[in-house]
N, C-alpha and C positions, 0 to 999 in steps of 0.2 A: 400155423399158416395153412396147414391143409384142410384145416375146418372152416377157413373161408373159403378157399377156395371150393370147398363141396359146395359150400352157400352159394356163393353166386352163379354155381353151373348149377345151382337147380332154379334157384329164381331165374336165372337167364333159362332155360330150359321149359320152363311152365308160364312166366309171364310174354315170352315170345309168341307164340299161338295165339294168345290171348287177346294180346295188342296189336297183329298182325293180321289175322283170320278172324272169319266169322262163326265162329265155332257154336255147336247146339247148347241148351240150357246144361244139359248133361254134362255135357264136356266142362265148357265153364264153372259148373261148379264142382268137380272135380280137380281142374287145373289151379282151378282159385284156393280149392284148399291147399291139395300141395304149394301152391305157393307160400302160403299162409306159413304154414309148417318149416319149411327153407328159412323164410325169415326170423322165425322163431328160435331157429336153428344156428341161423347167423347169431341173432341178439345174443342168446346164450354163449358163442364162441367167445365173440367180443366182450361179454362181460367176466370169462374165466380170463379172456388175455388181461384186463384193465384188474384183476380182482388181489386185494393186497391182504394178507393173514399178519394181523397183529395180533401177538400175546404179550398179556400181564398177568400178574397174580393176580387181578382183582378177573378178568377175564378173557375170552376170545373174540376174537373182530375178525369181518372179513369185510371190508370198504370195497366197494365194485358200484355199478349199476344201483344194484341194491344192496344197501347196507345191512349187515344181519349181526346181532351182539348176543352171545351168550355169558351172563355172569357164570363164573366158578362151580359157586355155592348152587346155584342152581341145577347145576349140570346133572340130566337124568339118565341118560343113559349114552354109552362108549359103544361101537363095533367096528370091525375092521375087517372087512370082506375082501374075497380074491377075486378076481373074476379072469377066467382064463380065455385065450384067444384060439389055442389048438385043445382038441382032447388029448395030449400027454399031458397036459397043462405045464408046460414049459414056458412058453410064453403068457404073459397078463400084465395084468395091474390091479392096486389094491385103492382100496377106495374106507376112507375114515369118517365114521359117520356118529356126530354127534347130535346130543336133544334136550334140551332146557328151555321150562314152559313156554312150549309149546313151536319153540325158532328150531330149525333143524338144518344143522349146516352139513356139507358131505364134501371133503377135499378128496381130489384124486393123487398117488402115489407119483404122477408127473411131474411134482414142484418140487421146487429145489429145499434139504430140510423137512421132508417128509419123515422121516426116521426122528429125529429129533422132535416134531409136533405131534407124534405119534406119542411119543415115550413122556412127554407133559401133560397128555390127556390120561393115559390110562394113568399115571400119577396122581392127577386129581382125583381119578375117579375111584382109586383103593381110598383116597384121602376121604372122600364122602360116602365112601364103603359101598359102591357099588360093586354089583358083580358082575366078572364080563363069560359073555356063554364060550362055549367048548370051540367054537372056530374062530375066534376074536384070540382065544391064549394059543392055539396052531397057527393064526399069521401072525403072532408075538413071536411064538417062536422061529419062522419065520425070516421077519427081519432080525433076527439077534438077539431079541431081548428080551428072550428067555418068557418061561413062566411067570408070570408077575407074582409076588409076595406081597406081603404088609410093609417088610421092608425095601421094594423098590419105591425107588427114587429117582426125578428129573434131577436132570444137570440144571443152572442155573441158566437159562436159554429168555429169559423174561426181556419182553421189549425187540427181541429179534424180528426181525419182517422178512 
């Protein structure tokens, strides 16, 4: 909710002058980008609120706006970044970023079951023997789940949304 609400206080914020005033070329096209950008801003919110994470073995779905499918097999590469809000880094969020030719989806650590579509992917991805770099097995470790081995394995979580 608070990412609309930034949207519409900026679009209401930059389209007001605009549509109000007669403001110089300058201006206008400065305001019109920022507006632009607000929108763009919106769209994106509203498409993380509508956007639904389906898995199967066969692969990953993320239905939204725009629809994005990554088969399995495909699957090129797993990471799994922090990103901190304070310098103690106490507070954040992690963000899971996958890529199979060429579609690249990136969930953030806000959804409900992130731990569990976390622990499916890096699954797959020993499964197709990829390898994951040095900050991807430190937020493994992390959430819980350990350094990944040859012998980690997902729970059976297939079809869960």
């Amino acid at each position: 909710m608070k990412d609309f609400i930034r949207a519409g206080a900026g679009i209401t914020l930059t389209a007001y002058p605009l549509l109000l005033l007669k403001p110089s070329s300058v201006i206008v096209f400065i305001l019109g980008s920022l507006l632009c950008l607000f929108v763009l801003y919106g769209v994106r919110a509203f498409d993380r609120k509508i956007a639904r994470i389906c898995i199967s073995p066969e692969e990953i779905r993320i239905n939204g706006i725009w629809n994005r499918v990554i088969k399995w097999e495909a699957l090129e590469q797993v990471s799994l970044s922090y990103f901190s809000t304070r310098r103690d880094r106490e507070k954040g969020w992690m963000q899971l970023r996958l890529k199979g030719r060429g579609v690249r989806l990136r969930v953030e650590s806000t959804i409900a079951g992130f731990e569990d579509l976390v622990e499916i992917c890096v699954a797959v991805a020993l499964k197709n023997k990829l390898s994951l770099d040095a900050a991807t097995k430190n937020n493994l470790d992390i959430l819980g789940l350990s350094a990944p081995t040859e012998t980690f394995q997902a729970r059976q979580l297939w079809g869960k949304e």
